[in-house]
C-alpha positions as a printed Julia matrix, in Angstrom:
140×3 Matrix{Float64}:
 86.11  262.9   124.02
 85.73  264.99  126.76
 86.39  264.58  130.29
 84.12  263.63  133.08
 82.93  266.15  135.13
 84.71  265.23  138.33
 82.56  264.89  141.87
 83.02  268.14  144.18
 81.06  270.05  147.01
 78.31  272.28  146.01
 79.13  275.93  147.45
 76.14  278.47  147.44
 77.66  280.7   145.35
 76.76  277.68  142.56
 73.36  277.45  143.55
 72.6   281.17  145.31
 74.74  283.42  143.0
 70.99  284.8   141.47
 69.55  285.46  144.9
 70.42  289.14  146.68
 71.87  287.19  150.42
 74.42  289.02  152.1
 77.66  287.26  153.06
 76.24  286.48  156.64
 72.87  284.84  155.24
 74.92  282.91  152.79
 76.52  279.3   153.79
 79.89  278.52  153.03
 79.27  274.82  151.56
 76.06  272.75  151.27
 76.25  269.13  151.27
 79.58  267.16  149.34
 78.05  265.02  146.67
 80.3   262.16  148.59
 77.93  262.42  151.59
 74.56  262.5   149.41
 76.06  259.52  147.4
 76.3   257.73  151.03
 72.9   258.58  151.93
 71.54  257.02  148.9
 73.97  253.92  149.4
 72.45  253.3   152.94
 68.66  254.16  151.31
 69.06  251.38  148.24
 70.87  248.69  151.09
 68.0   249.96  153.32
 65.7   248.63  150.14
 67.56  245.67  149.38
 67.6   244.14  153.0
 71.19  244.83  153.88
 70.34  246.16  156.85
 73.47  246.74  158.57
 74.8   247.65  155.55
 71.99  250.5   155.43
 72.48  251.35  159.22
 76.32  252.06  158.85
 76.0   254.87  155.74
 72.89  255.82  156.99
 74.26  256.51  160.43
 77.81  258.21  158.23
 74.85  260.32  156.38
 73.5   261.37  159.54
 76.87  262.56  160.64
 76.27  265.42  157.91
 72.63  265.67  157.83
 71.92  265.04  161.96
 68.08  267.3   161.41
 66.83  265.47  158.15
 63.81  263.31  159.4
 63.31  260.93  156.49
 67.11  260.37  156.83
 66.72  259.57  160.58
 63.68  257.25  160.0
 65.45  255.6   157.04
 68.03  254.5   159.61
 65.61  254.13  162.71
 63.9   251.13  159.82
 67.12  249.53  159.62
 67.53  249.38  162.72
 63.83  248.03  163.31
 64.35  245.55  161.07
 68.05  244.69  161.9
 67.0   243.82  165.88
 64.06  242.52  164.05
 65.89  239.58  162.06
 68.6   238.48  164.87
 64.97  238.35  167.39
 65.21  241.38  169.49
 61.96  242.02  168.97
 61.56  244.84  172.24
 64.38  246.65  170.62
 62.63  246.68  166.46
 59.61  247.98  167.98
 60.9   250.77  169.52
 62.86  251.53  166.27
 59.68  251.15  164.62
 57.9   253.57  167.08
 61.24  255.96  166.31
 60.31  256.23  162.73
 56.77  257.4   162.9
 58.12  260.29  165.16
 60.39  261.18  162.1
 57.81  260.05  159.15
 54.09  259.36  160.88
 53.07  257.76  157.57
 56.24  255.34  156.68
 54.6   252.15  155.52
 56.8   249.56  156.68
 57.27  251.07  159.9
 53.11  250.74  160.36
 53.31  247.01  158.76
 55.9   246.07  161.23
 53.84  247.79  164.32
 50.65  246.38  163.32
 51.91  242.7   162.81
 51.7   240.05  165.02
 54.54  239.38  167.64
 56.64  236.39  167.93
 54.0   234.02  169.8
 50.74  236.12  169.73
 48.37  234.2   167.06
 47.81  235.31  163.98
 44.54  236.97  163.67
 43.6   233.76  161.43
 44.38  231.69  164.18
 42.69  233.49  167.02
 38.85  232.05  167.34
 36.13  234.5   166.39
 33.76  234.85  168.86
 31.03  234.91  166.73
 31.58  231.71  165.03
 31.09  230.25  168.57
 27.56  231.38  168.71
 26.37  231.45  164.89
 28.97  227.98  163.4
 31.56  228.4   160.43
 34.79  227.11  159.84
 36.27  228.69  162.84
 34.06  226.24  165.38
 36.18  223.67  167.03
């Protein structure tokens, strides 16, 4: 059988050699399949609720990739969610608030923005008003 194609950088002569760039429009490497692999590593720990797991090769992805803005919200949502869990709750939201600079339609980070803080009631639990005045379960 044959060998394995072995894991090495992409240079732009493998992906540019078709397009007419001279050698100063031309990059010398793109992005090592190592640090891609990483950033997909921190994305699926990121998924999987290992968030400091996700926040370490996120931030070694970042290293590499410091202007990609999913990549920095990715990490901005494990870090959201990791001051979340141990109850810095100050600190999440302000990663939370981080990611919608980076991705202003990220899902969780709206979920986690919108939801209810620590004591505040839940919206279930706050009395309507206008059960006061017209009855329904809510009346107490």
């Amino acid at each position: 059988p044959a060998a394995a194609p072995r894991a090495r950088s992409l240079l732009a002569d493998d992906l540019l050699s078709d397009m007419d760039l001279g050698p100063a429009e031309r990059p010398k490497t793109l992005l090592p399949v190592s640090d891609l692999m990483v950033a997909s590593q921190g994305l699926e720990a990121l998924k999987a609720g290992r968030y400091v797991e996700a926040r370490d090769k996120l931030a070694r992805a970042l290293q590499e990739m410091p202007r990609d803005p999913y990549l920095r919200a990715a990490y901005h949502l494990a870090l959201g969610y990791e001051a979340k869990f141990a109850g810095r709750a100050d600190e999440a939201r302000k990663n939370f608030e981080k990611v919608l600079e980076y991705d202003k339609y990220c899902e969780e980070a709206i979920r986690e923005l919108r939801a209810p803080q620590g004591d505040e009631p839940r919206r279930e639990d706050k009395p309507r008003i206008f059960s006061r005045f017209f009855g329904g379960k809510d009346e107490k």
